[in-house]
C-alpha positions as CSV (number, residue, x, y, z in Angstrom):
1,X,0.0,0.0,0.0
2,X,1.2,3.5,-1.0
3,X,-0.2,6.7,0.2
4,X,0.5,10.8,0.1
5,X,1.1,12.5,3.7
6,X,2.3,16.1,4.9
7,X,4.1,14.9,8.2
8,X,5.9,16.7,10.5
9,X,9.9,15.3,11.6
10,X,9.6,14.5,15.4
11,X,13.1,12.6,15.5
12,X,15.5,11.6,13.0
13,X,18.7,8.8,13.3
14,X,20.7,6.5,11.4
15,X,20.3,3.4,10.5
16,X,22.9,1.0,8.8
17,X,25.5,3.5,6.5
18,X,23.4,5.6,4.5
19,X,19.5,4.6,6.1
20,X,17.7,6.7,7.9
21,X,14.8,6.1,10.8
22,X,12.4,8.7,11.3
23,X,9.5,9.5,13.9
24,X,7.2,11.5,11.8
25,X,3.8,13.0,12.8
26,X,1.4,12.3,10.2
27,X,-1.6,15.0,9.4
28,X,-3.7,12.2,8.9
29,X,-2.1,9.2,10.4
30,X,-0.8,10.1,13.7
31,X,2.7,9.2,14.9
32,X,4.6,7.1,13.0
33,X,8.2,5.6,11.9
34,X,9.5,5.4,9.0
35,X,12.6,4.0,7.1
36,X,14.4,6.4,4.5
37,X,16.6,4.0,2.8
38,X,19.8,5.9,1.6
39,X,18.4,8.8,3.2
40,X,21.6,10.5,4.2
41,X,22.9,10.5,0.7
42,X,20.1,10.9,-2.1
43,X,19.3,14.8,-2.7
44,X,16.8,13.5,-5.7
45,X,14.8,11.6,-3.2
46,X,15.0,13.8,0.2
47,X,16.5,17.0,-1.2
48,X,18.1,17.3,2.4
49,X,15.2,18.0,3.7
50,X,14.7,15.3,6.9
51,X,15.7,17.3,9.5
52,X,13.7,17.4,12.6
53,X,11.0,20.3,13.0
54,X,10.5,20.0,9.5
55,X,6.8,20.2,7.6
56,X,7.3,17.3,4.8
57,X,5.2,16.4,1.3
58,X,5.8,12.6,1.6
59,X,5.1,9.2,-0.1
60,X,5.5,6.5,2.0
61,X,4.8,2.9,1.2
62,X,4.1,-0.4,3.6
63,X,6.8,-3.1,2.7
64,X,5.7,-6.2,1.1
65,X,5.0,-8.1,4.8
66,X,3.7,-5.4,5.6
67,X,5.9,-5.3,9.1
68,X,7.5,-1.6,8.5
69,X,7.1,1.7,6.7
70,X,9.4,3.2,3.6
71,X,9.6,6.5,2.8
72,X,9.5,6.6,-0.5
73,X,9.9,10.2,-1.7
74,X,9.8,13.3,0.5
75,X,9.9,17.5,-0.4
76,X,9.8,20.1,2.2
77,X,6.9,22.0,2.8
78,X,7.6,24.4,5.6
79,X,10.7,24.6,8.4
80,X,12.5,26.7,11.2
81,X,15.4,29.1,10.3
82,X,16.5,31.1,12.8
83,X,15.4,28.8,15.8
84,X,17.9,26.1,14.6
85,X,20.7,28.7,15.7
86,X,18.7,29.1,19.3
87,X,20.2,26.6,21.4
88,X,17.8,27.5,24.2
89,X,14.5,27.6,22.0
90,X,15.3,24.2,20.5
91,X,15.6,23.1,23.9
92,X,12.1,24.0,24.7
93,X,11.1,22.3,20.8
94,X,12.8,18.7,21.9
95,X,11.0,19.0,25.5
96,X,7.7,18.9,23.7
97,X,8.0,16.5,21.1
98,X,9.8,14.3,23.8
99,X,6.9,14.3,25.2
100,X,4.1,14.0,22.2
101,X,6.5,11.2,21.4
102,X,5.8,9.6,24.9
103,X,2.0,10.1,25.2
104,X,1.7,8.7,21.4
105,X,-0.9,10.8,18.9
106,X,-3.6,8.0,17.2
107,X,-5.6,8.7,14.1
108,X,-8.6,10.6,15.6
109,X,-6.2,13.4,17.3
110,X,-3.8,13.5,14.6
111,X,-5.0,16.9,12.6
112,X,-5.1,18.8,16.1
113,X,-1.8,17.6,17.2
114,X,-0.5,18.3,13.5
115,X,-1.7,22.0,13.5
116,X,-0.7,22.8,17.0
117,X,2.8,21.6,17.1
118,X,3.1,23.3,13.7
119,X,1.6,26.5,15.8
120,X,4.6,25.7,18.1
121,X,7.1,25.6,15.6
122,X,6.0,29.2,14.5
123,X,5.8,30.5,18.3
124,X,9.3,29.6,19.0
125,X,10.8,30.9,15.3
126,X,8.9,34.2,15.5
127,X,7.3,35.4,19.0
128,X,10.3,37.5,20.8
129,X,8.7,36.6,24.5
130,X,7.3,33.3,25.3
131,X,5.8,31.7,28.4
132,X,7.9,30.8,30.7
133,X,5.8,27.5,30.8
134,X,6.2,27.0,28.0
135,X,6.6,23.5,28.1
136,X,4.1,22.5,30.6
137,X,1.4,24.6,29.1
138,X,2.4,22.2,25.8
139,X,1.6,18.9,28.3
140,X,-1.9,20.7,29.5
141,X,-2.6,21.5,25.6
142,X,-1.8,18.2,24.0
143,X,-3.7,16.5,27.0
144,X,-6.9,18.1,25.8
145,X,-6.3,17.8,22.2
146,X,-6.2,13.8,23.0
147,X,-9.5,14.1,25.3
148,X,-7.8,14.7,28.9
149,X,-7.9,17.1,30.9
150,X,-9.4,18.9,33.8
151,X,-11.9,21.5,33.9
152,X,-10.8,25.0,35.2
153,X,-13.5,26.9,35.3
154,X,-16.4,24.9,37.7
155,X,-16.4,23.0,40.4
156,X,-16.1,19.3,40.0
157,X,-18.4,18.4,43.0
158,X,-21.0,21.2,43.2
159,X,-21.0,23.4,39.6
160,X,-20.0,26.8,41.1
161,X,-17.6,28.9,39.2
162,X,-14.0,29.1,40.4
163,X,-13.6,32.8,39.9
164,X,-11.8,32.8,43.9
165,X,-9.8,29.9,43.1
166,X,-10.1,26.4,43.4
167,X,-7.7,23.6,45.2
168,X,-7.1,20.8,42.6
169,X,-7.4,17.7,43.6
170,X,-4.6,15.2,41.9
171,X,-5.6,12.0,42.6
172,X,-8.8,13.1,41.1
173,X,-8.0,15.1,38.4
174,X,-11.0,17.6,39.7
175,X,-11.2,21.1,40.7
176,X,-12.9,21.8,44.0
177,X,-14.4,25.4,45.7
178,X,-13.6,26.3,49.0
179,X,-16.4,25.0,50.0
180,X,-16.2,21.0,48.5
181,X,-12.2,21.6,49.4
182,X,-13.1,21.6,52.7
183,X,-15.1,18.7,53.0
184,X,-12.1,17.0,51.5
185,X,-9.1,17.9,53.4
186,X,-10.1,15.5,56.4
187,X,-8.3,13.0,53.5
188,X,-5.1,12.9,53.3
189,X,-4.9,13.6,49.3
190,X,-2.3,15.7,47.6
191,X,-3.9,18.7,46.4
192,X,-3.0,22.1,44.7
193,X,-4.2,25.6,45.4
194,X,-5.1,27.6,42.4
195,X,-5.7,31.4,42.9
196,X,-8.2,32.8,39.8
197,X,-6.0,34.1,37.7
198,X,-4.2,30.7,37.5
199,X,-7.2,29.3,36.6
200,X,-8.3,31.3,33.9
201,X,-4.9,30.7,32.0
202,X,-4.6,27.1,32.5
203,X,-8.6,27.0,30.9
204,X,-6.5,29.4,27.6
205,X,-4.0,27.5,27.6
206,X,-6.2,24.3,27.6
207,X,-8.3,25.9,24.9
208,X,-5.8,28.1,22.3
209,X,-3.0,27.5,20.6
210,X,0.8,28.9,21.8
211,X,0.7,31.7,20.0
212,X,-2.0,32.9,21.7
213,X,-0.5,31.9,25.1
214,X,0.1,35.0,27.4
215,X,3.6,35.3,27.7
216,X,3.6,38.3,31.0
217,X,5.6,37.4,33.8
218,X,3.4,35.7,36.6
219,X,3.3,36.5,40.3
220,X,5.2,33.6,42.1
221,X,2.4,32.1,43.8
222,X,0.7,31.8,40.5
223,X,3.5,30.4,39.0
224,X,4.0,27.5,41.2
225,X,1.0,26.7,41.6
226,X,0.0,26.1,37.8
227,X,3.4,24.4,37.7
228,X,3.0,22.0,40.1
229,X,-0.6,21.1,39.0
230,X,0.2,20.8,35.6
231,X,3.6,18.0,36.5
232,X,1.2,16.6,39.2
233,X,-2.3,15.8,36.2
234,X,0.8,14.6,33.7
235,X,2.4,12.1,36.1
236,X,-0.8,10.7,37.9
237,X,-3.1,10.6,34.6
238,X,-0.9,10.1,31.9
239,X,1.9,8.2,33.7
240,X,5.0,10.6,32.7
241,X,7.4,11.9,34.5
242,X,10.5,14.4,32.8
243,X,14.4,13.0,33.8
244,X,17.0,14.1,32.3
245,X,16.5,14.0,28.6
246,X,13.6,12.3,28.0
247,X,10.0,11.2,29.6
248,X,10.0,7.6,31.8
249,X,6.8,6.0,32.4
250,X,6.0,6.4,36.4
């Protein structure tokens, strides 16, 4: 089977002396990987163009068992210029697709997840401030954009808005009012504190894509506390934990 994708490079390596493997997120598709046989030599083929970051036309075909994938053919479509020479900003790019990589993107998510790390790509080439969350408010983002997620803006137990702030439950994945919070604390449960203005942005963030993220400095309090919500939802829901270079499963 043959087929046409625009695919996005998550992660490129070598394989055998002039092979390539690739990680590729697939409009369409989802997250996939790919062979590019004599990939670091043909310019007819690949026109140089498989680096990671980079937007690519591709044909790719299943092999004849039908056990891997061959790109057959690719042409770039779009990539970063000046954030390749921004050691810093690329450092914030490989956070986040380390971690798309981790939580895995499936057919039905795939467009979303196609248009908002192309959205990323843009932020971090062209915005001159960014978020200093950057990459958490990626994890909250993606989370939602595969159906996960907490809700920011009522409270889980008893509907009343959250404009005072809410204490997020972990364990639960919930936001409670003062009120339901209360009831609760006789548990021992590990539980957050969100003033309102933490709120609201975490509900954009969940909702918009980064370059539409508010980029301001937060107060402190703020700061830490959608920090620490954010890490707590990823490792207790999704099962991912950051170390080092790359996500382990926890």
């Amino acid at each position: 089977m043959e087929w046409n994708e625009q695919a996005l490079v998550l992660r490129m390596g070598p394989f055998r002396e002039a092979d390539i493997w690739l990680r590729l997120l697939c409009r369409r598709r989802g997250m996939l990987t790919v062979f590019a046989f004599g990939g670091s030599r043909s310019r007819r083929r690949f026109c140089g163009c498989l680096d990671v970051l980079n937007t690519l036309r591709c044909r790719i075909r299943t092999s004849r068992d039908g056990r891997f994938m061959n790109l057959e053919e690719a042409s770039l479509v779009q990539g970063p210029q000046a954030l390749r020479g921004n050691w810093r900003r690329m450092g914030l790019a490989t956070n986040c697709l380390r971690f798309l990589e981790a939580l895995g993107v499936g057919e039905e998510a795939a467009a979303e997840a196609f248009v908002l790390l192309e959205d990323l790509r843009a932020t971090l080439e062209t915005q001159p401030e960014l978020p200093g969350l950057l990459p958490l408010f990626f994890r909250l983002r993606l989370a939602a954009v595969l159906g996960f997620g907490p809700r920011f803006t009522r409270c889980d137990r008893c509907g009343q808005n959250l404009d005072e702030g809410a204490l997020f439950a972990v364990d639960e994945g919930i936001c409670l009012c003062r009120h339901c919070a209360a009831a609760r604390e006789s548990i021992n449960r590990y539980g957050v504190w969100i003033p309102g203005q933490g709120l609201d942005l975490l509900s954009r963030v969940q909702q918009e894509f980064p370059s539409r993220w508010p980029a301001q400095a937060l107060p402190g309090e703020v700061r830490r506390a959608c920090a620490r919500a954010i890490d707590g939802f990823v490792q207790y829901h999704l099962g991912l934990a950051w170390e080092g270079r790359y996500f382990r499963r926890v």
